[in-house]
TILO-224143 format. One record per residue (C-alpha): x, y, z; chain; residue number from 1. Coordinates in steps of 0.5 Angstrom, whole numbers, plus 2048, in hexadecimal, padded with zeros to 3 digits. Layout:
// TILO-224143
PT|c1|c2|c3|ch|i
PT|X|Y|Z|A|NUM
...
END
This chain:
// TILO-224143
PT|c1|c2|c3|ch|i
PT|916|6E4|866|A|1
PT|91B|6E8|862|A|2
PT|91D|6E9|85B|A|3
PT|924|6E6|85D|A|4
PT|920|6E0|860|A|5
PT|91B|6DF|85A|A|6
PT|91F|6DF|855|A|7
PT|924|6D9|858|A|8
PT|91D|6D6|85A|A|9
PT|91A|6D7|852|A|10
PT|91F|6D2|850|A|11
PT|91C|6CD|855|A|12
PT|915|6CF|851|A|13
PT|919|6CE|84A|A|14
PT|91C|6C7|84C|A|15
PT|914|6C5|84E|A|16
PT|912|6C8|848|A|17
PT|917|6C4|843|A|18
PT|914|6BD|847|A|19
PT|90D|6C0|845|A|20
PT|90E|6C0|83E|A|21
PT|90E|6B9|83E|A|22
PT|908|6B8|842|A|23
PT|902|6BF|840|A|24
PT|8FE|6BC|83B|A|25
PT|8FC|6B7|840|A|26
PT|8FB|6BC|846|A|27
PT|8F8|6C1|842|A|28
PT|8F2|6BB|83F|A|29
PT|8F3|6B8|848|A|30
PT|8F1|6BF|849|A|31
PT|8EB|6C0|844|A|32
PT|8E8|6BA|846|A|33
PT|8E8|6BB|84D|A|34
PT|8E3|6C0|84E|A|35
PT|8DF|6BD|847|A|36
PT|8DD|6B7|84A|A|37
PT|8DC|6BA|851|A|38
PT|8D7|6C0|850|A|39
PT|8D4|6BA|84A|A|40
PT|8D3|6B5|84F|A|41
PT|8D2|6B8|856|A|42
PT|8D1|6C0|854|A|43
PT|8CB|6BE|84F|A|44
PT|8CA|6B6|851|A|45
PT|8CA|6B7|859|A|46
PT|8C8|6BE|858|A|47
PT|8C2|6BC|855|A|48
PT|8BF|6B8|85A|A|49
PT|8C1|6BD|860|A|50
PT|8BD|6C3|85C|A|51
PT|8BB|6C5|855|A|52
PT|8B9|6CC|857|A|53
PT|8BF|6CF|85C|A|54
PT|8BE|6CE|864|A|55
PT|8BE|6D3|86A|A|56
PT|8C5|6CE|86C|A|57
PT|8C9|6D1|866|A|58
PT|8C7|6D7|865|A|59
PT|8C1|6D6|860|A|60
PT|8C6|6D3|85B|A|61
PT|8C6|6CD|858|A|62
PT|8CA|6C7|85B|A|63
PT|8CF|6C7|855|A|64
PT|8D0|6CE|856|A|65
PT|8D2|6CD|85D|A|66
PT|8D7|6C7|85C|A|67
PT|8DB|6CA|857|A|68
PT|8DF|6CF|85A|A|69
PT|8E0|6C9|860|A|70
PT|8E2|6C4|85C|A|71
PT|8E7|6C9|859|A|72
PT|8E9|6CB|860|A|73
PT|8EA|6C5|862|A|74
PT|8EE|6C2|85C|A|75
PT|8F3|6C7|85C|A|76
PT|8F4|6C6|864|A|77
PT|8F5|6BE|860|A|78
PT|8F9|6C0|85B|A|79
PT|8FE|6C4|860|A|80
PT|8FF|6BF|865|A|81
PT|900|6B9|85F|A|82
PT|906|6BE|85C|A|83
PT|909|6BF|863|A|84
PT|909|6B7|866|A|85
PT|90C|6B3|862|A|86
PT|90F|6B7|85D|A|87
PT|913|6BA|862|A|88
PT|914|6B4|866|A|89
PT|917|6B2|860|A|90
PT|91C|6B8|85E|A|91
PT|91F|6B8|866|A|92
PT|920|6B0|867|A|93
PT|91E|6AC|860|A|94
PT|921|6AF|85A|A|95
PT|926|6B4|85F|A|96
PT|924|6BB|85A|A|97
PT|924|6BF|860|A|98
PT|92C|6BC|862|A|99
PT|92D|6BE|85B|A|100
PT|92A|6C6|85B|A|101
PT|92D|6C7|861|A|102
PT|934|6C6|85E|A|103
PT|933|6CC|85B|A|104
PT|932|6D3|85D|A|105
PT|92B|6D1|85E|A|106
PT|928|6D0|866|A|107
PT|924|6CE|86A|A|108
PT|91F|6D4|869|A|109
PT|920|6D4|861|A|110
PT|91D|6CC|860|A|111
PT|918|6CF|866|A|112
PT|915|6D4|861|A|113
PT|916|6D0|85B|A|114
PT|912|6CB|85D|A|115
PT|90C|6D1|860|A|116
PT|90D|6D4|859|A|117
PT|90C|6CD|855|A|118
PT|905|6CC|85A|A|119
PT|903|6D3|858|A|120
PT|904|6D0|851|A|121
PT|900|6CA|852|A|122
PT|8FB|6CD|855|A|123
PT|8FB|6D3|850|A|124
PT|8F9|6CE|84A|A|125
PT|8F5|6CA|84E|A|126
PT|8F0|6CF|851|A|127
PT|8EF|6D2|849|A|128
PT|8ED|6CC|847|A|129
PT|8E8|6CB|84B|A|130
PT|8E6|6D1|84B|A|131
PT|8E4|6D1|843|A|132
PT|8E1|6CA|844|A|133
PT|8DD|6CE|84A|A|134
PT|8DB|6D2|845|A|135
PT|8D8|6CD|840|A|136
PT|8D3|6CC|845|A|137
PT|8D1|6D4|845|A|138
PT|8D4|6D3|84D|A|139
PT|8D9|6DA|84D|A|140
PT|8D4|6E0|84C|A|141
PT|8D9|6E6|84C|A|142
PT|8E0|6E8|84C|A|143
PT|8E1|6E7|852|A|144
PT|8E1|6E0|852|A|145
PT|8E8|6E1|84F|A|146
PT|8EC|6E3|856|A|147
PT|8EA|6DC|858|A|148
PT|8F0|6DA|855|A|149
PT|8F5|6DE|859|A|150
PT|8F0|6DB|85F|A|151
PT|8F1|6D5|85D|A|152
PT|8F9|6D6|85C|A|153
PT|8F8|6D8|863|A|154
PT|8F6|6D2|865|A|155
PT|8FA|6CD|862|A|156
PT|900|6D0|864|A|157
PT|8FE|6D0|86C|A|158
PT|8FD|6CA|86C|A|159
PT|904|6C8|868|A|160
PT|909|6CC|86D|A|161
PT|905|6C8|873|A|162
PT|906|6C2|86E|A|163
PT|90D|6C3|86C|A|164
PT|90F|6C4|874|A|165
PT|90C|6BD|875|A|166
PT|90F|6BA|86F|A|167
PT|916|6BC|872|A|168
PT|915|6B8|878|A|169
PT|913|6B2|874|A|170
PT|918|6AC|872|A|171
PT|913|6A8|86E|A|172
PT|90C|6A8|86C|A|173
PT|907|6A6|871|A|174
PT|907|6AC|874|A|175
PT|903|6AF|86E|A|176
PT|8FE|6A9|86E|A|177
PT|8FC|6AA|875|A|178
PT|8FC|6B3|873|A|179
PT|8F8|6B1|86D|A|180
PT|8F3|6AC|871|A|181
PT|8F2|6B0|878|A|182
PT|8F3|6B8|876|A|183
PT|8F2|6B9|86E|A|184
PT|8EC|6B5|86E|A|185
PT|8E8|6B7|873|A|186
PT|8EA|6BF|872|A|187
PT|8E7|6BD|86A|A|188
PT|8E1|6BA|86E|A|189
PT|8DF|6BF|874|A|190
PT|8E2|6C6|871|A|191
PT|8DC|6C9|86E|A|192
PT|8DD|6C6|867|A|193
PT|8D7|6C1|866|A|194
PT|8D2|6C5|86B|A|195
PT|8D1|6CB|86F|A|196
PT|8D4|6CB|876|A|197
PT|8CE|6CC|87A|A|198
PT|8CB|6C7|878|A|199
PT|8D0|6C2|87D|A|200
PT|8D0|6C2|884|A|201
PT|8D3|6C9|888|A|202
PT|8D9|6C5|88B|A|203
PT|8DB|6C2|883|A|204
PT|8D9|6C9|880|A|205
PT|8DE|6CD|884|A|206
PT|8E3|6C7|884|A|207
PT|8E2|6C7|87C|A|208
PT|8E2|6CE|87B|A|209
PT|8E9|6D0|87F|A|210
PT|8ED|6CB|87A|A|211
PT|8F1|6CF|874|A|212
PT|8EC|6CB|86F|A|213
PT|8E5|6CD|871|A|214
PT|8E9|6D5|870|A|215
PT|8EB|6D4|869|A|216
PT|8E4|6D0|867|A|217
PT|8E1|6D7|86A|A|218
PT|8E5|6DB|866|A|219
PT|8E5|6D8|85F|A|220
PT|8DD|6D7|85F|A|221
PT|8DC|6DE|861|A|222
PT|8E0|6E0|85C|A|223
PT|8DE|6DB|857|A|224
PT|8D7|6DD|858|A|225
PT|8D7|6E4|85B|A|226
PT|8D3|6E2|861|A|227
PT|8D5|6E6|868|A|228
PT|8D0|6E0|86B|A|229
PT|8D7|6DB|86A|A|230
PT|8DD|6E0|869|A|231
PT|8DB|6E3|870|A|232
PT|8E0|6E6|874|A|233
PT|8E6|6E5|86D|A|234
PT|8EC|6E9|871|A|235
PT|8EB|6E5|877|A|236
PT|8EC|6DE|872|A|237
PT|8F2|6E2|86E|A|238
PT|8F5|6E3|874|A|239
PT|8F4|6DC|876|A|240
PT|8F7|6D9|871|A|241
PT|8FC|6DE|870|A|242
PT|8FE|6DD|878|A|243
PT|8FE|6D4|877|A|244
PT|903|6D5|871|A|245
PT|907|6D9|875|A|246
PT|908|6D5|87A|A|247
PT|908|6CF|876|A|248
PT|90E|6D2|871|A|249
PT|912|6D4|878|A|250
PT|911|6CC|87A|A|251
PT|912|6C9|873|A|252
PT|919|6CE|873|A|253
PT|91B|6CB|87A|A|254
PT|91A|6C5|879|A|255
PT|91C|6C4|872|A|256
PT|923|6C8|874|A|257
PT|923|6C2|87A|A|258
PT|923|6BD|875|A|259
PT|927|6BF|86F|A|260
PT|92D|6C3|873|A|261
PT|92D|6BE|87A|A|262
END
């Protein structure tokens, strides 16, 4: 993306910003309370009829240590997919912004590249915020944990290029149900983020570990936790995830150009 194509894209970014404002506090307060009440009642509740002293299945660490960086994986991947269904849906059938946007010098691939920016930001400000409650619970150890958040960034915007060009396809909303239901769901469950992959059987482990979820858990909680035990291999999940939103921006490009200028 070029300089010429991001600052048109910027207003995009601006105009999302500006809806924004009316809602940050109780995003911010959403944002807070998410990992609070998870690490409270699963990291330390659940945590501590599963091990109190840390377990070979996770690395020696305690269970609260080891659902953390998961949890903040998988609510990023939410946060994304959320902000690229109906939103979305919304500005190209609803309420018609795209329509509006594209009267003017704007094209397909600046709302594209607004819309990533906007996921970018969202998931900027929801990764810091978790990662500071993590930290209320002595889970980061070293600086490094801080690239979690460029991790988590990653993954959020994987998930909503491929999301968008599903959206674009859409003409109500039952789609987003049926994606939610039989996609989002078990990728939160099965993609490494309440407990280690080995410990499914070989056919599910190979599965869960080639959906782009299991890469973006393995990148946070190795970086959150500065254990190559759970980074492994990160230029194979950086690539992974970097391929899957390209191919996800190419389609949501295609298809919303379909949409919008048919």
């Amino acid at each position: 993306m070029t300089v010429n194509a991001l600052a048109p894209a910027a207003r995009v970014l601006q105009r999302n910003l500006w809806v924004y404002r009316r809602t940050w506090r109780g995003s911010i307060l959403g944002s807070f309370l998410t990992p609070l009440l998870y690490l409270t009642a699963m990291g330390v509740g659940v945590g501590s009829l599963v091990t109190a002293a840390g377990s070979p299945a996770f690395e020696g660490y305690e269970f609260v240590h080891f659902l953390g960086p998961g949890i903040l994986a998988a609510t990023c991947m939410q946060s994304a997919v959320f902000e690229s269904t109906f939103p979305v849906l919304g500005k190209i059938s609803w309420r018609r912004n795209y329509e509006a946007m594209l009267a003017t010098p704007l094209g397909v691939p600046h709302l594209l590249a607004g819309e990533l920016l906007w996921v970018g930001f969202r998931v900027l400000t929801i990764s810091a915020v978790f990662l500071a409650v993590m930290t209320l619970f002595g889970i980061p150890r070293y600086p490094l944990a801080l690239l979690a958040i460029p991790a988590a960034i990653l993954t959020g915007l994987a998930f909503s290029a491929s999301v968008i060009a599903f959206a674009a396809t859409q003409r109500t909303g039952e789609g987003f149900s049926w994606l939610f239901r039989f996609v989002i769901n078990p990728l939160f469950l099965f993609s490494g983020t309440f407990f280690p992959l080995s410990q499914l059987p070989d056919a599910v482990e190979w599965a869960a570990a080639l959906t782009p979820l299991y890469h973006g858990v393995a990148l946070v909680r190795g970086t959150v936790l500065a254990e190559q035990a759970f980074l492994g291999p990160w230029p194979l999940h950086v690539a992974y995830l970097v391929a899957f939103g390209a191919v996800g921006a190419f389609l949501a490009h295609r298809l919303l150009k379909r949409r919008l200028l048919s």
